[in-house]
C-alpha positions in Angstrom: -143.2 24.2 -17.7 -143.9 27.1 -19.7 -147.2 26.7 -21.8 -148.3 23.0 -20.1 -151.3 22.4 -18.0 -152.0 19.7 -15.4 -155.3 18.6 -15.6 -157.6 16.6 -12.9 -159.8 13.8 -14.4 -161.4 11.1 -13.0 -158.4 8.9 -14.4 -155.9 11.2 -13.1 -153.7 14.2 -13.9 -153.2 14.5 -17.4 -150.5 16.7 -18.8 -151.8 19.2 -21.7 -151.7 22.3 -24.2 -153.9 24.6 -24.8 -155.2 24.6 -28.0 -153.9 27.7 -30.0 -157.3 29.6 -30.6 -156.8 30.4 -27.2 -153.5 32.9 -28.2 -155.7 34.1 -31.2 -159.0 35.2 -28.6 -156.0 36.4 -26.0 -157.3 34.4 -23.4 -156.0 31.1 -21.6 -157.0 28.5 -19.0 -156.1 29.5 -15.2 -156.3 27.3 -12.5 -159.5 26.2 -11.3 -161.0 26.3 -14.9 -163.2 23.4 -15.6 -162.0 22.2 -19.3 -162.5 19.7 -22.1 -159.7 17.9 -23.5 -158.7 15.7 -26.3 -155.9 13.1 -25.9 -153.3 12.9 -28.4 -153.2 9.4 -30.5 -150.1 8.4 -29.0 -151.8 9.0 -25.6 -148.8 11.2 -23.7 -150.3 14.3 -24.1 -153.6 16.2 -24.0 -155.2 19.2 -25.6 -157.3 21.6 -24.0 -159.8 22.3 -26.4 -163.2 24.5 -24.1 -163.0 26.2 -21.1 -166.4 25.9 -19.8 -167.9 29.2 -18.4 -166.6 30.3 -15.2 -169.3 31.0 -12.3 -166.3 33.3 -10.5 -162.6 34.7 -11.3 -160.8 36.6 -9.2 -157.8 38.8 -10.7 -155.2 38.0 -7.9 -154.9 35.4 -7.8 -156.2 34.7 -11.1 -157.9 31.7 -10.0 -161.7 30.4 -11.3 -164.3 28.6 -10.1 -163.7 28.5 -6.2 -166.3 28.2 -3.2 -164.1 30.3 -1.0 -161.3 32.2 0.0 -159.5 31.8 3.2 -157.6 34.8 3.6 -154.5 34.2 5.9 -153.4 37.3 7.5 -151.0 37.6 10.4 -150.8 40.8 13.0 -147.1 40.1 13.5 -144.0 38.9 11.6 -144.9 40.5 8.8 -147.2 43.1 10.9 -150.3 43.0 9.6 -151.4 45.9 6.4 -154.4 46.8 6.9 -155.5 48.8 3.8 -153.9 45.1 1.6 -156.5 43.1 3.4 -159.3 45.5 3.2 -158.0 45.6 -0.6 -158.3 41.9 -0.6 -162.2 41.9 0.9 -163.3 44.5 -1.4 -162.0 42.4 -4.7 -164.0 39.5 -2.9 -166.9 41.1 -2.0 -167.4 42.5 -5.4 -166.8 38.8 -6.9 -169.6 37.7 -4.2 -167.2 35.1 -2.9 -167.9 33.8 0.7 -164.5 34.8 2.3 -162.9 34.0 5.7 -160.3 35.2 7.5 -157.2 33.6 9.1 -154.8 34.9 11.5 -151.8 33.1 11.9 -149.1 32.5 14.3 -151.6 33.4 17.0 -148.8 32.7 19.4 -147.2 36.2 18.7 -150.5 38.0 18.9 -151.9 38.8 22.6 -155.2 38.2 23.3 -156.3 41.6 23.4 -155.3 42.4 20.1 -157.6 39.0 18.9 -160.2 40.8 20.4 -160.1 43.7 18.7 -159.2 42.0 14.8 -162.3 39.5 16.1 -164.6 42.7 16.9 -163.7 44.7 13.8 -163.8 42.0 11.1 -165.9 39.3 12.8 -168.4 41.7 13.5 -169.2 42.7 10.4 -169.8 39.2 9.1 -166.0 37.9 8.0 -165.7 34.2 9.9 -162.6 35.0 11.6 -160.2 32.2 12.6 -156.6 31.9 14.6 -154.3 29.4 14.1 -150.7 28.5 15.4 -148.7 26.0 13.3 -146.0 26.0 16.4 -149.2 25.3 19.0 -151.8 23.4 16.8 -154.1 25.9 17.7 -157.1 26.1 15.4 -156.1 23.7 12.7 -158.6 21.4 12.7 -161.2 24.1 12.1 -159.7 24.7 9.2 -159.4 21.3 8.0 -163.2 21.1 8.0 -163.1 23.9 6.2 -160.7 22.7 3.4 -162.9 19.1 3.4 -165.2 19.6 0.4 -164.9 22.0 -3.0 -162.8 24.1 -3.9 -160.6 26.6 -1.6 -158.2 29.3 -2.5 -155.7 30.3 0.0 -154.6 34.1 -0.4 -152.8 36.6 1.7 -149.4 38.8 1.6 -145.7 37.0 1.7 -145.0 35.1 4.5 -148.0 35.0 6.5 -148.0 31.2 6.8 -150.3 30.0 4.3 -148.1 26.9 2.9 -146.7 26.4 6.5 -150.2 26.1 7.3 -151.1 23.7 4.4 -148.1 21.6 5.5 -149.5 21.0 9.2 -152.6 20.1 8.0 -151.5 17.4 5.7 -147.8 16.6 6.3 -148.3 14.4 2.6 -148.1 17.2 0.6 -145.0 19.3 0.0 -145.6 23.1 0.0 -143.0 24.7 -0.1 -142.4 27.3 3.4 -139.8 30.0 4.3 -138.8 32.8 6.7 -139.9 36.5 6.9 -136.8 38.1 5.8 -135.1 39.7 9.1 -134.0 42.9 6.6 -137.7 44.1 6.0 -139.6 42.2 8.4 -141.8 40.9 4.7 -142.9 37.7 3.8 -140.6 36.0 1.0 -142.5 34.4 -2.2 -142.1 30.8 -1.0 -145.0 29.5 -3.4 -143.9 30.9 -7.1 -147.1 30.1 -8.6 -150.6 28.8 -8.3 -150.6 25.1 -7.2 -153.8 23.2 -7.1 -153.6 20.3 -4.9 -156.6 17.3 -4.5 -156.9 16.6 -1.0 -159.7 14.1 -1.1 -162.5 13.1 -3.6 -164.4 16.0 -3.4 -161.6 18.4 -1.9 -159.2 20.9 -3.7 -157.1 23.6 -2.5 -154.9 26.2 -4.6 -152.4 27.5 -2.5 -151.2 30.4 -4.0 -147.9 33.1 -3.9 -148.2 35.6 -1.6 -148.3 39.9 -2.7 -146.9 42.7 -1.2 -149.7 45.0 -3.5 -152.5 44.5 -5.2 -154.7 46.6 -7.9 -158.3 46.0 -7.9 -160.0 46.4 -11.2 -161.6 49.8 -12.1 -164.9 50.6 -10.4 -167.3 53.4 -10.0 -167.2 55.0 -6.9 -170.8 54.9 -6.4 -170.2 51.2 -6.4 -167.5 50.7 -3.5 -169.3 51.6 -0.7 -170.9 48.2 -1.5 -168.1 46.4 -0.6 -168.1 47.4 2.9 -170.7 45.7 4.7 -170.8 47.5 7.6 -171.6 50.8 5.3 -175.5 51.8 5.7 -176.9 51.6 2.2 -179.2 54.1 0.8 -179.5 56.0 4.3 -178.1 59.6 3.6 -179.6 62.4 2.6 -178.2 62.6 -0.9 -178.5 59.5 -3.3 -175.5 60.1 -4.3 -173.5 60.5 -1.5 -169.9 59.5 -1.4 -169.7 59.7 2.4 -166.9 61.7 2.3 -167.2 65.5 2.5 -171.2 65.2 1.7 -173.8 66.7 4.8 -176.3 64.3 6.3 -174.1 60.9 5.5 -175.1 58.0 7.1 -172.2 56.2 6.7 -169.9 58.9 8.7 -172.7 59.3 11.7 -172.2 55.4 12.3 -168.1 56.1 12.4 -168.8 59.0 14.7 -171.0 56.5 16.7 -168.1 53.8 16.8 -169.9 51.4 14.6 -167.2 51.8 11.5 -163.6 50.8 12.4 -161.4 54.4 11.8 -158.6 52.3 9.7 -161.6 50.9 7.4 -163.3 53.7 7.0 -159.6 55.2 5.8 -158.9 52.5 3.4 -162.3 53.7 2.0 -161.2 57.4 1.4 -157.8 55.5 -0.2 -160.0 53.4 -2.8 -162.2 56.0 -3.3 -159.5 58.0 -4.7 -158.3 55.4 -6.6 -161.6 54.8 -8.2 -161.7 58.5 -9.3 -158.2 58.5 -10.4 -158.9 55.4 -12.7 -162.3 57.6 -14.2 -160.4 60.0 -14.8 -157.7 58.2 -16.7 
């Protein structure tokens, strides 16, 4: 409901408000957020009344305080955007999250093509995982990666990531649903961000899938950063782009086949977005 928390304590979850010098600062709790609260008198409600500093946010989802992101991807049913994900890394690469990567329905995906996702991401540092709901392949990998702090589940519409969820702990209900057959997207089976404790020390926000996603503003010098298989501080001009600029590091290494083509695309893309957003 509209304007109501749910908040994890040691006794429990405890329904609450949000105290209204949150409206008057124009900020509010989001999940994740570690909080103090004061219980009513009659003791059926509770009011948020801190939100203790955050040591991370990201902006889509707007979640707080989370030790990682699994990012579910799948290469087919939806096919698989490249320039979202690498949209995705960036935003968690500048929020120094540790991020891995999940393809799912690994049953429609031929080996060959695992291969080459394992050889682009996987060898620039991205922990790259594939799972099958259908086969219960790669699940319990996952599991151990779900069994302490907090994780944040992310990706498009439709990839899997609650039918996922669901396989690993049948208990829970979250909430699945088909790629439409019209435009071969995901549908928005989770609405909104649910935070569900899946042991003592365990926590997992499974969260609505996107179809786009803005990153903040940035300077360009900064994005190159981002992309970990970039050479930093190698080219011949210290402020090099690595776009049109003689002597660039960054584009010998592509030339070399050390720089996947698409990535190095979806760099020109944000690039241009970063000066567009200067500009503006």
């Amino acid at each position: 409901m509209r304007g109501l928390y749910t908040v994890h304590t040691k006794d429990g979850p405890v329904v609450c408000k949000a105290r209204g010098v949150f409206r008057e600062t124009d900020t509010k709790p989001i999940v994740g957020d570690d909080v103090r609260i004061r219980m009513a008198p009659d003791g059926d409600i509770g009011y948020i009344e801190e939100v203790e500093p955050r040591k991370n946010r990201l902006l889509r989802p707007p979640v707080a305080n989370i030790d990682r992101v699994l990012l579910v991807s799948s290469r087919h049913s939806p096919q698989i955007n490249y320039l979202l994900l690498d949209r995705f890394l960036v935003m968690c690469e500048k929020e120094h999250l540790h991020v891995e990567i999940i393809f799912s329905k690994s049953d429609l995906t031929p080996q060959a093509e695992q291969d080459e996702l394992e050889s682009v991401y996987g060898a620039i540092g991205y922990p790259v995982h594939f799972t099958s709901v259908i086969r219960k392949e790669g699940l319990e990998t996952i599991k151990e990666r779900l069994a302490s702090g907090t994780t944040a589940l992310a990706g498009p519409s439709g990839v899997g990531k609650s039918a996922l969820l669901s396989a690993l702990y049948p208990a829970f209900a979250f909430r699945t649903g088909p790629v439409s057959e019209r435009t071969r997207r995901g549908r928005h089976t989770t609405r909104h961000i649910e935070i569900t404790r899946i042991a003592n020390d365990a926590y997992v926000l499974d969260t609505p899938g996107f179809q786009t996603l803005e990153l903040d503003a940035m300077e360009e010098a900064d994005l190159s950063h981002y992309f970990p298989e970039f050479p930093q501080r190698q080219c011949r001009f210290d402020n090099c782009l690595h776009h049109q600029e003689p002597g660039c590091a960054v584009k010998e290494k592509l030339a070399a086949g050390g720089i996947a083509r698409h990535r190095y695309e979806n760099y020109l893309i944000l690039l241009e977005e970063a000066k567009k957003q200067r500009r503006y």
